[in-house]
N, C-alpha and C positions, 0 to 999 in steps of 0.2 A: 439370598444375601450375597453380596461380592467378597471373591478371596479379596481379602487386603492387600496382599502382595501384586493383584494382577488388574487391571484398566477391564473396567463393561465395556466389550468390543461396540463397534459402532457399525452400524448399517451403511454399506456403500455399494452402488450399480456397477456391473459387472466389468469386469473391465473393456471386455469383446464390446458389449452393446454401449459403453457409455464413449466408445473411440469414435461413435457415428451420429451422436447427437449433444448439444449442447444443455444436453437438463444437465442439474447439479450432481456431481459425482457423488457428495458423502447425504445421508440421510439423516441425520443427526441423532439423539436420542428425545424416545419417549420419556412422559412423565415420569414410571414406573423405573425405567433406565438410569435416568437424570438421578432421581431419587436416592438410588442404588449405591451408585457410583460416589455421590456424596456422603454415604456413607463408612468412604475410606479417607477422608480427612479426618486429621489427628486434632485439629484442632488448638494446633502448636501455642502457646503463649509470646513467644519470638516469633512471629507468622515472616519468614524470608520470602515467601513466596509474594507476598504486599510489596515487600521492596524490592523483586524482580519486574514490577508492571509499572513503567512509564509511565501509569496515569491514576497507581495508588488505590486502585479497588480495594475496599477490605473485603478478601476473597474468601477465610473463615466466617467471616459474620452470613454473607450471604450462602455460602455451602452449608451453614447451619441452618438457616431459614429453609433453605430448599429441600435436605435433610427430611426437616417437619413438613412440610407438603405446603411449606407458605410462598409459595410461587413468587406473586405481589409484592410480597415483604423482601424477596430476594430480589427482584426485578429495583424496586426504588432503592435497595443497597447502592447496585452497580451503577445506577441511573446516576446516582449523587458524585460518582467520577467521571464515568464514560457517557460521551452523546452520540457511540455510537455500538451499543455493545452487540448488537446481533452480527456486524459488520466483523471484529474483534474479533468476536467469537466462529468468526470462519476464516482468516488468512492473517493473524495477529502469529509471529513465531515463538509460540508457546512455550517448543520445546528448550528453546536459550532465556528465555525471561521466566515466568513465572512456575511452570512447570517445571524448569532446570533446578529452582531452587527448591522445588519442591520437597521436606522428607521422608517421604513415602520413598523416593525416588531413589534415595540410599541401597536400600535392601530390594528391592522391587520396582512395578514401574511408579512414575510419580500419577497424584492426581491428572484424573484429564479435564484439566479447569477451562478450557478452551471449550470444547464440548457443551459443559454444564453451560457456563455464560450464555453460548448460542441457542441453548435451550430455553433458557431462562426468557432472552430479548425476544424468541419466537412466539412462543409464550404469550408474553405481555401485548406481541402485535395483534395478534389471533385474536385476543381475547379484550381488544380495545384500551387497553392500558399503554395509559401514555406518561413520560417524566410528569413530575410535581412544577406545578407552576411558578413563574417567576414572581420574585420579587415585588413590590409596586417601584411604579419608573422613579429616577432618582433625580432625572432630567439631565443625564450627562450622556452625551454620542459618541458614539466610535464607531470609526469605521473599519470595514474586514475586507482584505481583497483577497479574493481566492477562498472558492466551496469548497477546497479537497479538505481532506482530514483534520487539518491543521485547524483551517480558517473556519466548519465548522465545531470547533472543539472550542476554539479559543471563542465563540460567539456562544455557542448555547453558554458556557458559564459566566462570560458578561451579561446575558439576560438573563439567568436564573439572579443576579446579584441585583439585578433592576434596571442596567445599564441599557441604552435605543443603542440598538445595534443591526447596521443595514450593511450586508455582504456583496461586494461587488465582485462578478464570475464574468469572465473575458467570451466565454463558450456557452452555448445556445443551454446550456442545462448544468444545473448543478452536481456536485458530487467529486468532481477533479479525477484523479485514478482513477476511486472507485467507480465511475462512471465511464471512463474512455480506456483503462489500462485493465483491470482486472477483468477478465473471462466470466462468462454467464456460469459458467458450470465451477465457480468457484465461487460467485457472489453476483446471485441473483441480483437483477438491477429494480424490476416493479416490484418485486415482491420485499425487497432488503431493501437496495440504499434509496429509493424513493420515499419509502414509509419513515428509517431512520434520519431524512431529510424533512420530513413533511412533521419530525418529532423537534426537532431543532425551531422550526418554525412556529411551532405552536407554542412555543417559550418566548415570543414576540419579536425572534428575529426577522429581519425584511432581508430579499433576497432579490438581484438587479444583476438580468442576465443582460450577455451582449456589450458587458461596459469592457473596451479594454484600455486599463489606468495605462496612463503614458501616453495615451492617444485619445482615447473618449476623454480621455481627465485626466488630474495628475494629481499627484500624492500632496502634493501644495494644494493645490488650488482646493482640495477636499478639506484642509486644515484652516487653509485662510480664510476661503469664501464661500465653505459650506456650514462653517460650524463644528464641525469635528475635532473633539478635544486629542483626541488620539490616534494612531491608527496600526493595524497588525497587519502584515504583509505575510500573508501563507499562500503565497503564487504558484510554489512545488517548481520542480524542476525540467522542462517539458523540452530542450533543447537539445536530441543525442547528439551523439558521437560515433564518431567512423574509424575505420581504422587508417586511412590514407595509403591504400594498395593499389597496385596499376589493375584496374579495370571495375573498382569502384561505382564510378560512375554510369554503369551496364543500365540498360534496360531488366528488372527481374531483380535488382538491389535494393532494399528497402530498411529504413530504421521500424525497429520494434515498438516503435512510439507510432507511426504512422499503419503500422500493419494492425495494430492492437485497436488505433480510433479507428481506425474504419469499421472494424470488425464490431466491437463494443458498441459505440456510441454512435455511428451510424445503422447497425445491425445487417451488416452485411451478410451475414448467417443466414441471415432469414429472405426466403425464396422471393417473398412479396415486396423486399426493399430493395428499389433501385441504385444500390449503392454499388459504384465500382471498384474491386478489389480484382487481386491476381492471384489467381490458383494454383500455383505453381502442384508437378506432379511429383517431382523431389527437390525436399528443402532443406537448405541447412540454414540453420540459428547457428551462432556464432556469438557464442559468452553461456555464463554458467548460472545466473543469479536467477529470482522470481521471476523477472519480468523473460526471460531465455525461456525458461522451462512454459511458462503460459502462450509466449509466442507459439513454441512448438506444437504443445497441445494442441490450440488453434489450426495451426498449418495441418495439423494431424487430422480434425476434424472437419476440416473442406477437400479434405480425398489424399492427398499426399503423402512419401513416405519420405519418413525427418528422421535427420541427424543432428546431434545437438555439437557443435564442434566447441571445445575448450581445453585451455592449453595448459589447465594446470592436472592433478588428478581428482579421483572422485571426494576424497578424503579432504580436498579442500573446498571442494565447490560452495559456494556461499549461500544458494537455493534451501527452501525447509527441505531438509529430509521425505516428509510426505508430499512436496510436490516431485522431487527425487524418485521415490516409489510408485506414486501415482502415472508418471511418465513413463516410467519401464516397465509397470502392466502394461499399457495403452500402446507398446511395441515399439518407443523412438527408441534409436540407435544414437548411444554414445559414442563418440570418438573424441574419450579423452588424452591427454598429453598431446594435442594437435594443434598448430597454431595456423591460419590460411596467408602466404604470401603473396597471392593473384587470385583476383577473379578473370576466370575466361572466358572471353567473351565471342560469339558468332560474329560472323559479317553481317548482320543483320542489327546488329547493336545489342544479341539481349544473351544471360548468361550461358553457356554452355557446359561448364563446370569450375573447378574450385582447385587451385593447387594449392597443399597445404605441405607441412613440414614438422616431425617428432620434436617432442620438447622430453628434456629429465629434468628432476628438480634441481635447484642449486641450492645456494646458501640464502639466509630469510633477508627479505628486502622491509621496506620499511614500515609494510603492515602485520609484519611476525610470519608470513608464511614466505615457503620459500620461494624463490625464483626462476621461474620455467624458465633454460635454456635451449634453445635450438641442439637438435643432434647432426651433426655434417652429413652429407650425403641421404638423407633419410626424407628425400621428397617425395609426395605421391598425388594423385588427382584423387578426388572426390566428384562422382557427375553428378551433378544437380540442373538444374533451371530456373533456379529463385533462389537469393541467401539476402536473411533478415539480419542486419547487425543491432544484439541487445548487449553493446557494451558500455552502456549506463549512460546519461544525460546529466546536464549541468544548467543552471539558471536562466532564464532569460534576462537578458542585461535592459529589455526595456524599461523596467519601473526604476531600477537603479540608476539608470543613465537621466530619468526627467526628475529625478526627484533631491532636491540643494542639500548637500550634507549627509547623501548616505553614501558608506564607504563601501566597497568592497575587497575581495582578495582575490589572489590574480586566476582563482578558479571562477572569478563571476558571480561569486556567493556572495551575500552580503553577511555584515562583522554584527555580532549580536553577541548580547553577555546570555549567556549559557541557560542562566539562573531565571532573570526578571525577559530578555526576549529584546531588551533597550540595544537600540542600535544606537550611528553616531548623530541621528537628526532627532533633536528632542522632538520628544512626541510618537515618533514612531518608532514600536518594535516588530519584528519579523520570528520566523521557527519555519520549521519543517525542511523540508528539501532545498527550500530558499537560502538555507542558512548551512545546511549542512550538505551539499548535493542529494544525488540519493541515494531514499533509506526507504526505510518501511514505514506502515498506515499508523502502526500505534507508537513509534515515536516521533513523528509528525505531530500525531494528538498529543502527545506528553510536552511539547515544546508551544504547540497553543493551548494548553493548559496551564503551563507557567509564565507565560505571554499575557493572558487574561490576569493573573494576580497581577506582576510588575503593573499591567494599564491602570488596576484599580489603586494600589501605589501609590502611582503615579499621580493621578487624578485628585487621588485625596491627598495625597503632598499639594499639590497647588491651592485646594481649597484654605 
């Protein structure tokens, strides 16, 4: 039996042996484990931990089912909010949403509901269980651009409602992030988000690689001249950003968006794919967030010794805490309170090293944390040979720029009511990173899950 006060530790590879290959670092829990663990939910009558999760799981009901050994019965729990809960259940941040609110979490640690979930979705894969089937068609279309997180979430629950709903993805394979940005050894791609794709589909969504809206098509001409009553734009945010330092433009500089597709979605990992990547022998990332910390990894695990450079301290870093910890087993070198002024470059055009410069905190700037200032005289070089910058990306302005009537704001985002997902061109709403820059996989899902209600709304207001 579990102390109540204390988390069923979970099974994860060493950290020596899992810094030289890309299997999955956590091993999740057995039946027996799962079981267990659910057995330290109270069962709360005010469940907060429901209104910590962006997409509304009743996370009692199913830790009760699971509890009893009804695997099944908890599986189509979680089904009935999330379309993608194994997915969820590996890089969802737990610890600030639903976990945080957890009361266990008071006196002790909180439920580990992140765990269970991913057991649960493994589970059901293993064992051929698949979501409950849609609806019958209702004969109304909508269209969905963009497979990531969003644009699947926001379509499986238009077709469980009965809704034809045909996803249009710009890139040879479905999935968005979880297929080009997130790491094998954090979310298996055939074994996860294939299957959880392939579960999306079998709820009657169609799926149309290769399109990309703005140029294959346009958000019009899908509305006017295809028949499509509606449409949801979950595009995500694929455009980084640089810092604008003299020597930027080096041979051996790379955005974290392009280091990660190659790696991911190409499989440049893997010895037998002719994919060209650069293997730098020392790297620095440069930013602090998930997608920094999974670069790093990465870099770590094609032979390199990383440093993760950011300029605020640890205490702020925006990253999970467990990719946090999982990184500083695996040996990268933090060099926090450090911000980089130059990259330096050889006569040869490619990096040489990095001059960077101390930061201390100031006073809070306008997202509550405070504001890293430079310390005079406190320059130093960093050697490296490769620096990836992960400091975050912003919208592609193509859909917004062909499409009559949508607005955006001067970050390239497009403007959407919060609630319903309605932008300013009837008919179409948007969510996820489109909307918000970026953010994470499960509030991307939470924003095309309130996207899907507004369309039906919408739809049935016109009727």
């Amino acid at each position: 039996m579990a102390d109540p006060m204390k988390r069923t530790p979970v099974r994860e590879q060493n950290p020596e042996v899992r810094a030289k290959n890309f299997d999955e670092v956590c091993f999740g829990y057995d039946k027996d484990e799962a079981m267990d663990e659910a057995t330290r939910c109270l069962n709360c009558k005010n469940p907060k931990c429901v209104q910590g999760c962006p997409v509304s799981i009743n996370i009692p009901k199913f830790l009760q089912e699971l509890k009893a050994g009804q695997v099944e019965d908890a599986y189509n729990t979680i089904s009935e909010s999330s379309a993608l809960p194994a997915v969820c259940g590996r890089v969802c941040p737990q610890e600030t949403q639903c976990e945080g609110q957890c009361i266990r979490g008071i006196k002790g640690e909180p439920v580990s509901i992140g765990k269970m979930e991913r057991f649960v979705a493994d589970w059901a894969r293993e064992n051929g269980i698949r979501p409950k089937s849609a609806k019958e068609r209702n004969g109304h279309k909508v269209a969905v651009i963009g497979a990531g997180p969003a644009g699947l979430t926001c379509a499986g629950d238009l077709a469980r409602a009965g809704y034809d709903v045909t996803i249009f993805e710009a890139l040879h394979k479905a999935g968005g992030v979880l297929s080009y940005g997130i790491p094998e050894f954090r979310l298996p791609k055939s074994e996860v988000v294939d299957k959880e794709i392939e579960n999306v589909k079998s709820l009657g969504v169609r799926i149309e690689t290769d399109v990309i809206i703005g140029k294959s098509v346009t958000v019009d001409e899908l509305m006017d001249e295809e028949g499509f009553e509606a449409a949801f734009i979950g595009s995500g945010a694929g455009l980084p950003m640089f810092m604008h330092i003299p020597g930027e433009n080096a041979n051996g500089v790379f955005s974290a968006n392009e280091f990660l597709t190659r790696n991911n979605l190409m499989k440049a990992y893997l010895d037998d794919y002719d994919t060209p990547i650069h293997r730098g022998k020392k790297v620095a990332v440069v930013g602090g967030g998930n997608v920094a910390m999974d670069a790093a990894r990465t870099a770590l695990r094609l032979g390199a010794d990383v440093h993760i450079v950011y300029r605020r301290s640890e205490a702020e870093l925006p990253a999970r805490a467990e990719e946090v910890h999982h990184a500083k087993e695996e040996g990268i070198i933090f060099d926090l309170l450090c911000n980089p002024t130059e990259i330096l470059v050889n006569e040869d055009g490619w990096v040489r090293g990095m001059r960077c410069i101390r930061m201390e905190l100031g006073e809070p700037d306008a997202s509550g944390r405070r504001r890293p200032v430079p310390v005079e005289g406190s320059e130093f070089e960093i050697d490296v040979d490769t620096v990836i910058m992960a400091l975050g990306t912003s919208p592609n302005p193509l859909i917004s720029s062909t499409t009559d009537g949508l607005e955006t704001n001067r970050r390239k985002c497009i403007i959407a009511n919060e609630e319903t997902g309605q932008t300013t061109r009837e008919g179409v709403f948007a969510g996820g990173d489109a909307v918000t820059g970026a953010a994470t996989v499960i509030l991307a899902m939470g924003a095309g899950k309130a996207a899907a209600k507004g369309i039906q709304e919408y739809i049935q207001s016109k009727e």
